[in-house]
C-alpha positions in Angstrom: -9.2 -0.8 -9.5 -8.4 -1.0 -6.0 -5.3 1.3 -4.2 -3.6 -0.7 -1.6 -1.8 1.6 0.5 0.3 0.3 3.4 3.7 1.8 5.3 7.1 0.8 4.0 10.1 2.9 4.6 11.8 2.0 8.1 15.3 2.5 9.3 15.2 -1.1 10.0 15.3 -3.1 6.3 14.3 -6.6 8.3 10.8 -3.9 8.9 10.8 -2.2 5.1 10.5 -6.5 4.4 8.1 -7.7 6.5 5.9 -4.7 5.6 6.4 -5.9 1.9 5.1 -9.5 2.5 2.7 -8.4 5.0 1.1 -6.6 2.1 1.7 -9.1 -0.5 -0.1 -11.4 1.2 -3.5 -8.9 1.5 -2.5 -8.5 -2.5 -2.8 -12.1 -3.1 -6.1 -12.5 -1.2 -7.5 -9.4 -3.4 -6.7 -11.0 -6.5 -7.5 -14.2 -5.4 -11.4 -13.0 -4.8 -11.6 -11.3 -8.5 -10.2 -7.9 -6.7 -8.1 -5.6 -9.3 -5.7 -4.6 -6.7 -2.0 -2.2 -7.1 0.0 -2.1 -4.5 3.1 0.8 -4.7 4.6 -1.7 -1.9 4.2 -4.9 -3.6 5.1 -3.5 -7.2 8.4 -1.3 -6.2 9.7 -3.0 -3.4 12.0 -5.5 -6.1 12.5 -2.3 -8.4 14.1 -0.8 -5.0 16.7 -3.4 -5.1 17.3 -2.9 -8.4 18.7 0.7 -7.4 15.9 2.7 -7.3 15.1 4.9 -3.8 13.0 3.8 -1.2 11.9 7.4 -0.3 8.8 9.0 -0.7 9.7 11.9 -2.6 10.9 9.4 -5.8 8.0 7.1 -5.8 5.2 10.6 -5.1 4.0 11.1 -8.8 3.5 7.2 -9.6 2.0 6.7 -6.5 -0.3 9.9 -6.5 -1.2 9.4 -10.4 -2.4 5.0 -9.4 -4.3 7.1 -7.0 -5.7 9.2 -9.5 -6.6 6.1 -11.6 -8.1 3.7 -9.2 -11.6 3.8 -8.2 -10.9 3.4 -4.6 -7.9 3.3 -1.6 -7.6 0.3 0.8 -5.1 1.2 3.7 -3.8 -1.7 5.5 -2.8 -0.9 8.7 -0.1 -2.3 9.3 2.0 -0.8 12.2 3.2 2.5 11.5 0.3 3.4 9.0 -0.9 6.6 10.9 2.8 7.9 10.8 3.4 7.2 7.0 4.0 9.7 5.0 2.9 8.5 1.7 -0.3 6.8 3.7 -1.1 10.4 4.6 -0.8 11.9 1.2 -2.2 9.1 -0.7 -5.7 9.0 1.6 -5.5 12.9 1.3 -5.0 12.8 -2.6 -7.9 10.3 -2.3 -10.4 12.4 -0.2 -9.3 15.6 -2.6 -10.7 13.1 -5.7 -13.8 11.8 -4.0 -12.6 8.7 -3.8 -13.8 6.1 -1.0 -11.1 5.5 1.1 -11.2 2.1 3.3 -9.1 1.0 6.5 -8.3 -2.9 6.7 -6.9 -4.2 9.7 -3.3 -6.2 10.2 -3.8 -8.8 12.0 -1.1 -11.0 13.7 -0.2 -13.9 11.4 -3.5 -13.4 9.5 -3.3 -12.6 6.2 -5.5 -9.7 6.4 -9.7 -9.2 5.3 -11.7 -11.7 3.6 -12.7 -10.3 -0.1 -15.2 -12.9 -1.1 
């Protein structure tokens, strides 16, 4: 089980939604090539506008325990990715575990790494 970790939360929604397709579309292409991939983005982003919060200090335990029970973190760099709060503790909860932790570049209207 793969961790894709990626930026979200923005002041600006229009960002908070292109960071959500933006990391769907590296999803896709995961699962695509036989990947087992969760992303917190691509999997709360619609329970957000449902009511839940955007902020890192709701979504810390789910996201820190997929951690705990995936075999590895991807981080997609997408802009803002050195900044993010939940990046940062997600690849440090990672490193803490042992677990490999992997940077994937964003690039402009690709859809991200090949996983074939």
């Amino acid at each position: 089980m793969i961790y894709l970790s990626s930026p979200y939360t923005h002041p600006d929604p229009a960002i908070c939604e292109q960071r959500f397709r933006a990391v769907c579309q590296v999803a896709a292409e995961m699962l695509r090539a036989g990947k087992l991939v969760f992303s917190p983005i691509a999997h709360s982003h619609p329970i957000e506008h449902g009511g839940a919060p955007s902020t890192w200090e709701f979504w810390k335990a789910l996201d820190l325990e997929m951690v705990t029970k995936s075999d590895e973190v991807v981080v997609l760099k997408l802009p803002g990715w050195d900044r993010s709060q939940g990046v940062q503790a997600e690849v440090a909860w990672a490193r803490a575990l042992g677990k490999p932790v992997t940077y994937v570049e964003a690039g402009d209207g690709d859809p991200g790494p090949r996983w074939d």
